[in-house]
Backbone as CSV, one residue per row, in Angstrom:
resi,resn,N_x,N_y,N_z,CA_x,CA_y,CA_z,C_x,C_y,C_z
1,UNK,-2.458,17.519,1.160,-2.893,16.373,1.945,-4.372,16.074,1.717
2,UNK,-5.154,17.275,1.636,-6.738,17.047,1.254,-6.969,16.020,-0.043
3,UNK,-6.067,16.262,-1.076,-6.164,15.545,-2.372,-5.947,13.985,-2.320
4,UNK,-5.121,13.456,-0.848,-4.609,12.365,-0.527,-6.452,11.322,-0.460
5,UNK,-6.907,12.004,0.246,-8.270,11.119,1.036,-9.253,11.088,-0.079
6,UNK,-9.388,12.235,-1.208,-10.131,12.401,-2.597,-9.811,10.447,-3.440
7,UNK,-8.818,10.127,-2.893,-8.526,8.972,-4.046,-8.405,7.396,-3.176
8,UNK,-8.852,7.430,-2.031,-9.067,6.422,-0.936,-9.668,5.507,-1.339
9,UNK,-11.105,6.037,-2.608,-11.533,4.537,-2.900,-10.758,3.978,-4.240
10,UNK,-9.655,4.547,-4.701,-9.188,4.027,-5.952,-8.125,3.201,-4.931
11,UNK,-7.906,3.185,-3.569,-6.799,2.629,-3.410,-7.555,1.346,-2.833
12,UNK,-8.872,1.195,-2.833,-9.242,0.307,-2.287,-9.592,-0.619,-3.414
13,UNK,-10.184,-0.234,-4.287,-11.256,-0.659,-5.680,-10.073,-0.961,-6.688
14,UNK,-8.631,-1.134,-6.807,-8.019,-1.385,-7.599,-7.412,-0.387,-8.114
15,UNK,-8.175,0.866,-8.675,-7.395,1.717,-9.700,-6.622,2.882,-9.144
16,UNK,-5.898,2.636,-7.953,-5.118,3.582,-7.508,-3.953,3.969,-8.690
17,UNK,-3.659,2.701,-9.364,-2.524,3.660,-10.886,-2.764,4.162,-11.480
18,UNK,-4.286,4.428,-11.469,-4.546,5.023,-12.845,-4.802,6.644,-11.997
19,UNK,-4.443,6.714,-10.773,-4.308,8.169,-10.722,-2.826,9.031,-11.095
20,UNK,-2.872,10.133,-11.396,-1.774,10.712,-12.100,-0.725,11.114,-10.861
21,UNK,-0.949,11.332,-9.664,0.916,11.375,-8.896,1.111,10.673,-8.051
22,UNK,-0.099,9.519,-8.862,0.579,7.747,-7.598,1.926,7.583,-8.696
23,UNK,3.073,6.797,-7.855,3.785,5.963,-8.346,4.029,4.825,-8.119
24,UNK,4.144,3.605,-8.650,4.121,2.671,-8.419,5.559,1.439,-8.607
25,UNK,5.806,1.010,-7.664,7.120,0.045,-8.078,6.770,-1.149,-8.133
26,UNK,8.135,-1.693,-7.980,8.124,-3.391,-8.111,8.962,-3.911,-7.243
27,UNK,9.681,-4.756,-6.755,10.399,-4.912,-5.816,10.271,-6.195,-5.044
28,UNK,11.282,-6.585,-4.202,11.846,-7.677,-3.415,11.897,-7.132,-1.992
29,UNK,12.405,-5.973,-2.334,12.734,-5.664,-0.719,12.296,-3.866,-0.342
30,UNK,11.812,-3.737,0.527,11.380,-2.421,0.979,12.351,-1.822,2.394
31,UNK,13.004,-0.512,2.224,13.833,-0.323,3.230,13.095,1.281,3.225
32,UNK,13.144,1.966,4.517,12.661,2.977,5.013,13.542,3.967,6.236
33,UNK,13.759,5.180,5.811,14.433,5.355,7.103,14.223,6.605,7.135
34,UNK,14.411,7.315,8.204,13.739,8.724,8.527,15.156,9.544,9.602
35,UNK,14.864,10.972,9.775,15.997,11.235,10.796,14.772,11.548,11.897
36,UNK,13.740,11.526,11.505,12.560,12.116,12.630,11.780,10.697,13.112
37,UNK,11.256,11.061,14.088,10.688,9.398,14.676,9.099,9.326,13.789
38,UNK,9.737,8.283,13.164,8.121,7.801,12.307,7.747,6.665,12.718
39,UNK,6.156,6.396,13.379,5.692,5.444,13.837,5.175,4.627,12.214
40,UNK,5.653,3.099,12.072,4.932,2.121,10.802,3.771,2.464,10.884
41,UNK,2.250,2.185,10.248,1.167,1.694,10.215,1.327,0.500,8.984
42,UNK,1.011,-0.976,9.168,0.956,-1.905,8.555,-0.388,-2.729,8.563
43,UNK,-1.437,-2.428,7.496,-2.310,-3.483,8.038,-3.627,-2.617,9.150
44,UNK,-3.565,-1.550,9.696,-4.364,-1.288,10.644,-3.064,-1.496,12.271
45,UNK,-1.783,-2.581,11.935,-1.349,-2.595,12.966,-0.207,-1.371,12.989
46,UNK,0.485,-1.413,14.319,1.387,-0.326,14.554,2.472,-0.900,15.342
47,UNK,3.135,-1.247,14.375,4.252,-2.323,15.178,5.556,-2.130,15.403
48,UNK,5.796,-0.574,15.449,7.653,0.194,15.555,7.299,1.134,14.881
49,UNK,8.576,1.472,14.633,9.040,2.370,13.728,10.450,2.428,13.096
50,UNK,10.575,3.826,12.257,11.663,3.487,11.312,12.651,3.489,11.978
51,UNK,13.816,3.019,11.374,14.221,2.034,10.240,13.281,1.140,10.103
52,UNK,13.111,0.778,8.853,12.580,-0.649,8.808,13.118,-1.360,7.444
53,UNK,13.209,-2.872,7.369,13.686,-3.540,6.334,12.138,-4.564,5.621
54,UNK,11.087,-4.488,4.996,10.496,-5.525,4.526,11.508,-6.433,3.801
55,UNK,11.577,-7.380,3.935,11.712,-8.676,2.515,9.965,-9.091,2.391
56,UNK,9.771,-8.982,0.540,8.398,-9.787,0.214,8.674,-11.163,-0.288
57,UNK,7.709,-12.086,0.491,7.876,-13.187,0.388,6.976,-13.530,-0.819
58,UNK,7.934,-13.796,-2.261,6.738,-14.774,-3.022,5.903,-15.813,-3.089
59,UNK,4.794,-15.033,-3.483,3.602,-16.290,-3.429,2.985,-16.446,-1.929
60,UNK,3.274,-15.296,-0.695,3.040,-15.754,0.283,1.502,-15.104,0.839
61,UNK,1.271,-14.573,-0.081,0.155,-13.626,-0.130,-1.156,-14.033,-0.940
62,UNK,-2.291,-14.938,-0.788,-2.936,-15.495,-1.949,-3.848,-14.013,-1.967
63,UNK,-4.234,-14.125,-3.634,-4.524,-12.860,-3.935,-6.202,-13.171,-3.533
64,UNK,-6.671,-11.880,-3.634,-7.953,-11.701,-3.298,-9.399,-11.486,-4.559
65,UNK,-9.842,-12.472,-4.509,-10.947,-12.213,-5.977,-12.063,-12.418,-5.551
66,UNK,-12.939,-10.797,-5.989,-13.849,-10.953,-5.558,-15.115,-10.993,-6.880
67,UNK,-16.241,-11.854,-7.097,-17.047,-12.119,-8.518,-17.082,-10.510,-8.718
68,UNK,-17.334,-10.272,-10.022,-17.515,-9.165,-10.368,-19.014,-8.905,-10.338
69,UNK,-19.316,-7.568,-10.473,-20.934,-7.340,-9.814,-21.807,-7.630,-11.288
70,UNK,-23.098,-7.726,-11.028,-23.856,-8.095,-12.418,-24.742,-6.694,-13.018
71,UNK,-24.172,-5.852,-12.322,-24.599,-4.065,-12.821,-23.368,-4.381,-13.769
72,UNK,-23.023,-3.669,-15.233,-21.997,-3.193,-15.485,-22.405,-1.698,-15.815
């Protein structure tokens, strides 16, 4: 779990894939289910828990760009 928080800013800064035991998918739909009570975190919010079904809505998300810095 210690190794989890070591890579916090790659998940922020973009290069969370390029760490070696992220995995990464692709997908339409996200389903989750547990036999133990797991509270969501989405966002900072906390809105249930499992089961849960996402559908991702395309295009509903405008992406985020920020200028790149003038250090390289």
């Amino acid at each position: 779990m210690a190794g989890l928080f070591i890579h916090l800013p790659e998940l922020y800064n973009g290069k969370i894939k390029q760490v070696d035991k992220v995995i990464t998918f692709t997908g339409k739909r996200i389903e989750a289910m547990s036999d133990q009570h797991v509270l969501l975190e989405v966002d900072g919010e906390q809105p249930g828990t499992l089961p849960v079904v996402i559908d991702v809505m395309p295009k509903s998300v405008p992406p985020c760009i920020r200028p790149c810095p003038d250090n390289k």
